[in-house]
C-alpha positions in Angstrom: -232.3 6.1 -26.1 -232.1 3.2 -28.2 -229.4 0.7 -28.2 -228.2 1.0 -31.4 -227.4 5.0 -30.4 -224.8 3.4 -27.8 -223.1 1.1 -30.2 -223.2 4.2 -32.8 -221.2 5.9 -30.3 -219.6 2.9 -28.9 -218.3 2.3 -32.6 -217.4 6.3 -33.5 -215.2 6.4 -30.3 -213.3 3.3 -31.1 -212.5 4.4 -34.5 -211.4 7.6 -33.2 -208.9 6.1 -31.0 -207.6 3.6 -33.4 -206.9 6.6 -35.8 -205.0 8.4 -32.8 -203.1 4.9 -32.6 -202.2 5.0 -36.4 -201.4 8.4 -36.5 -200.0 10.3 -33.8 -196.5 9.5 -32.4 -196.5 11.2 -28.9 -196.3 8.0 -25.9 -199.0 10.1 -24.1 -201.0 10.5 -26.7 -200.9 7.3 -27.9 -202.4 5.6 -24.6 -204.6 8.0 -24.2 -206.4 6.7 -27.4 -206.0 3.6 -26.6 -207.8 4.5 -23.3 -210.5 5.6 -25.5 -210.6 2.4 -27.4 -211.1 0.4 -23.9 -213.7 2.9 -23.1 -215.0 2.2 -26.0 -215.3 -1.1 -25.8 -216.6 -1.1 -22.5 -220.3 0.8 -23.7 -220.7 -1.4 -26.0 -219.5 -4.6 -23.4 -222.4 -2.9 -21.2 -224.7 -1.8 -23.9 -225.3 -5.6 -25.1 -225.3 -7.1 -20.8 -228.4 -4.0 -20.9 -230.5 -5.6 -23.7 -229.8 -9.3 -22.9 -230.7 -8.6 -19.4 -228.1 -10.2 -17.5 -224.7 -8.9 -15.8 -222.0 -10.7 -17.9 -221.2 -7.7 -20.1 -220.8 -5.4 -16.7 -218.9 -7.5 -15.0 -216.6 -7.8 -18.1 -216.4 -4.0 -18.3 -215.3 -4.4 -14.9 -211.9 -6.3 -15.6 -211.1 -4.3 -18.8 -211.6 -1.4 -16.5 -208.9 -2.9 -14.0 -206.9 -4.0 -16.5 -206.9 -0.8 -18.1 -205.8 1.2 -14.7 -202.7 -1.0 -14.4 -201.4 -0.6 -18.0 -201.6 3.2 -17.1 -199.2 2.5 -14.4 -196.8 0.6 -16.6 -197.5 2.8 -19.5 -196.9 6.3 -17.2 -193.5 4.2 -15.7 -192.2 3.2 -18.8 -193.1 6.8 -20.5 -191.3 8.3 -17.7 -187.9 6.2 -17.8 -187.9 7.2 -21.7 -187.7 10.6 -21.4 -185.9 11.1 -18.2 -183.1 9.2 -20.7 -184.4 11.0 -24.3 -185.8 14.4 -22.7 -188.5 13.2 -25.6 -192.2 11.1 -25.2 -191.9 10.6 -28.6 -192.4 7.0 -30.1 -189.7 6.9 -32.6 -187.2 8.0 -30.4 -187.7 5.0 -27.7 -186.6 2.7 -30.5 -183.1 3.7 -30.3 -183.1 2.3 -26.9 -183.0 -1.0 -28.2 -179.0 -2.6 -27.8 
């Protein structure tokens, strides 16, 4: 496959997770296209380290990778706290936690 297929796909999955951003209001949801986007990111980070020939793009994809799997653990906490107070994962309503 050619390079440009990755970035095609590289490019359709991050606009497919920034649309989930946009639109949907469910927490889960909502980090779960962000997820995607990261993903995303992370063929294309790995896509351009493949036809430069070096290992800078990997290694990259690497730390978003890491970076990505402890904002899960935030994200998950945080989600939880929310509803175990709302008995709701939706956006809108962890506003009104504000004092």
């Amino acid at each position: 496959m050619n390079p440009e297929n990755y970035l095609f796909l590289s490019a359709l999955l991050f606009t497919v997770g920034a649309c989930g951003v946009l639109l949907r209001r469910n927490a889960i949801v909502l980090f779960m296209c962000i997820e995607l986007m990261l993903n995303a990111s992370n063929l294309a980070l790995v896509t351009f380290s493949r036809m430069h020939g070096n290992l800078d793009g990997q290694i990259m994809a690497f730390f978003v990778m890491v970076v990505a799997a402890a904002e899960v653990v935030v994200g998950l906490a945080i989600i939880i706290m929310v509803f175990r107070s709302r008995h709701s994962a939706s956006v809108d309503d962890a506003s009104l936690m504000k004092l």
